[in-house]
Steps between C-alpha positions, in 0.01 A plus 500: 500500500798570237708634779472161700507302145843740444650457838441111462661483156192305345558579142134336384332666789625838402443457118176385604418856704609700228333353217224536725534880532688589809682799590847498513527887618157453754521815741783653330688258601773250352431198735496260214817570429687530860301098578762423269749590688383418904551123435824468669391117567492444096811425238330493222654817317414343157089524602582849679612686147241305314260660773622851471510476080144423533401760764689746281313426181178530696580845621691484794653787566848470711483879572208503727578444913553136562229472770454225758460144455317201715414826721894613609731671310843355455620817432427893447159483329530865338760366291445371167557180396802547323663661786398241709663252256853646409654284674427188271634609203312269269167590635628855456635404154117444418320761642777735323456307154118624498654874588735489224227378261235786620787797487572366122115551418472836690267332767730527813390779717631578840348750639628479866828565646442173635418275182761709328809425769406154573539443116803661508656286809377146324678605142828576760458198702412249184751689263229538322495680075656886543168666329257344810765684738523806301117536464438447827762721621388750300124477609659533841637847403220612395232446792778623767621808228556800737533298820798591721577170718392721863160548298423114419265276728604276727357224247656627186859527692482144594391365116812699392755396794366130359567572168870639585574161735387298254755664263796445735407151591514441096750308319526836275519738799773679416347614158144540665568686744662780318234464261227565745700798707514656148093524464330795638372278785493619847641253661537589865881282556484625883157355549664173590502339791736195622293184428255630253318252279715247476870647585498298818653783694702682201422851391492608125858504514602251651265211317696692191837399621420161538384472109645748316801682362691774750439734213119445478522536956685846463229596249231433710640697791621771288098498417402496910511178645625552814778239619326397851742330783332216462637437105867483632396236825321271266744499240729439855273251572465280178899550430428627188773649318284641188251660715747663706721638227185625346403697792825642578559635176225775583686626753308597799522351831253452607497331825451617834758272788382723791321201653650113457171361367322448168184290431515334123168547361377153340779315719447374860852636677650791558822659388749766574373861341929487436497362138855360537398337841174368311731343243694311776245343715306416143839284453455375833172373462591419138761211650292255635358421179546554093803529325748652740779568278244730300378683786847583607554651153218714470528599851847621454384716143226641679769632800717590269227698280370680828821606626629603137122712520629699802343239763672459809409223792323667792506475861170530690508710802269480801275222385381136535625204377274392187298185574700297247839551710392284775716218547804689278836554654588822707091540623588278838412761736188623370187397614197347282135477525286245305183612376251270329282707209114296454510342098137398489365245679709343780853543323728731617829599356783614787757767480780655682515867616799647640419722826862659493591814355875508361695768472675395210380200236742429256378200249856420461524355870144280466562267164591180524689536187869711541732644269690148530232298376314768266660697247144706448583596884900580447403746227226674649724553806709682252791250461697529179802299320812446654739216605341406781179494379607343144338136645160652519512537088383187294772273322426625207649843598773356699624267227475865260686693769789202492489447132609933496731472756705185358463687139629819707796299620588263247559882284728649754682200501588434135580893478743463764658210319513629164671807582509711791560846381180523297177658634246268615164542333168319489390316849878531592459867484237542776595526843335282748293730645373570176408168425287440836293816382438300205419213657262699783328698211423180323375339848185745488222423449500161612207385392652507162746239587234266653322538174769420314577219707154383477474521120 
């Protein structure tokens, strides 16, 4: 009866049940508590942490699994409440306040590895006081003491992969994560695959790179993470210039271009296993919607970071078009096949499938962008500075390059009229050749002249 007088949010009813002696741990259970929380149909938040106050004071204890309510669960019943609520932080806030009075008296005991790391994720995911962490942390230690991470159950590996992704998606990650790498925990950093909990399709690594520091990314490899192909293709994918210099500055390459195709875990397309090639048809699709001028940008610092990473653009050989070239340029003579793949219930959803094998697939021939119309696409082709390409560089570089070469001239001529026997010095003093160099060497990179110009 409290658990339906708790999932409806009837204050009375539930002060009502308690007064009149009802269990808020019945079977071991916390399903007083998690009520609270099923009622996605209610707003009352105000009634909600009156509820959970109340529960609290009667006993409740957040620690114990979060059951089932109204005879489903909404989520993974073995889970305690407070897992089950980290999420919403001020119903975390509450449940943490009673832990942070019960440690003060010397009443908080966690005696599992799973009371003691769920604790442990909610004081990282709430920011909650330093001693709660440290005590739980430290009870941690102590019930896996001796533990090498091959030796841990499959259980106890997941509660601590939790409690290290809840640390990098943290506003503090990058002092939490050292923090927790320098515990004797056994954390397993290789037991990680692409689209655990809720990575949507990034490894350890890469959900790092998209949060935190490229210091705090090389320490985690340098620790084991592994940098999967999949990091660099959804960094690729996203055009995101943080999570890509992250990942690069471990150094390993990690991807494999002997076949044309990737599959984005979490994301409904596919990609080029090239991470250069993945960063061009990501502009691509990028250009039909959003803020294009951005996309260009980022696209062009991710080519740039690739190629200054050792990446080169790759040519396929003896393979089939991808599905997402049909209709592109260059593909006329190949010949498609449309298959329809059963979505539940009648719909269907239809896609192409080249039945021709090429002997030779360069990405360069298929886009409908060119090195005319794309800068991203000039540089990854491997054009550079020079006179005839000066027009590709943005006016704020041109008007620099014209500003130095008026400043260059305006000094040779006022040495020539002042006196013609003296030595030239200064911009004078440079032949022209020497001057272009300049002006090359300051063309590169050029995403640093869009940025300018975009500041």
């Amino acid at each position: 009866m409290i658990v339906l007088a708790g999932w409806k949010l009837d204050a009375g009813a539930v002060r009502a049940l308690l007064e009149a002696g009802a269990d808020v741990n019945a079977g071991g259970q916390a399903k007083a508590l998690s009520a609270l929380l099923s009622n996605a149909g209610e707003r009352r938040s105000t009634t909600r942490s009156e509820l959970f106050e109340l529960l609290l004071q009667h006993g409740a204890n957040c620690l114990l699994p979060a059951g089932c309510y109204n005879g489903s669960p909404g989520w993974n019943e073995h889970q305690s409440v407070l897992a089950v609520c980290a999420d919403n932080s001020s119903s975390a806030c509450l449940l943490l306040k009673q832990l942070k009075q019960k440690r003060a008296s010397g009443a908080l005991q966690l005696g599992s590895t799973r009371a003691a790391a769920e604790v442990a994720a909610a004081c990282i995911s709430t920011a909650a006081a330093q001693p709660l962490l440290q005590h739980s942390l430290g009870c941690l230690e102590a019930l896996l003491d001796g533990a090498a991470p091959g030796q841990l159950s499959a259980e106890d590996a997941d509660l601590l992969n939790q409690l290290l992704f809840a640390a990098v998606g943290s506003q503090q990650g990058d002092a939490l994560v050292p923090r927790l790498l320098r515990t004797r925990l056994p954390f397993q950093l290789d037991a990680f695959e692409p689209g655990y909990g809720r990575m949507q399709g990034h490894s350890l690594l890469g959900a790092a790179a998209i949060r935190l520091s490229t210091a705090t990314v090389r320490l985690l490899h340098e620790a084991g993470a592994p940098l999967a192909a999949g990091d660099l293709l959804h960094a690729a994918e996203y055009l995101s210039v943080r999570s890509m210099r992250g990942l690069l500055a471990c150094g390993t390459r990690a991807v494999d271009t002997s076949g044309v195709l990737y599959r984005l875990c979490g994301r409904p397309w596919l990609t080029y296993s090239d991470p250069i090639h993945a960063t061009l048809l990501a502009l691509e699709r990028h250009r039909g919607w959003g803020d294009v001028k951005r996309s260009d940008r980022s696209a062009l610092h991710i080519i740039e970071l690739l190629l200054g990473s050792g990446y080169r653009p790759t040519i396929y050989r003896d393979d089939r078009p991808p599905s997402f070239l049909h209709g592109h340029p260059g593909l006329e003579g190949v010949e498609w096949s449309l298959e329809w793949e059963l979505l539940g219930g009648e719909d269907r959803d239809g896609s192409f499938s080249a039945l021709t094998t090429l002997p030779e697939l360069d990405p360069f021939n298929h886009y409908r962008m060119t090195a005319d119309s794309s800068r991203a696409v000039f540089v990854a082709r491997g054009g550079t500075w020079s006179r005839e390409s000066h027009h590709r560089w943005p006016p704020a570089f041109k008007a620099a390059t014209r500003a130095l070469l008026l400043a260059s001239h305006a000094s040779s001529s006022q040495r020539s009229n002042s006196s013609g026997s003296r030595a030239r010095s200064g911009l004078a003093a440079l032949p022209a050749e020497h001057l272009m160099r300049i002006i090359e060497l300051s063309a590169a990179p050029m995403s640093a002249c869009l940025k300018k110009e975009a500041e």
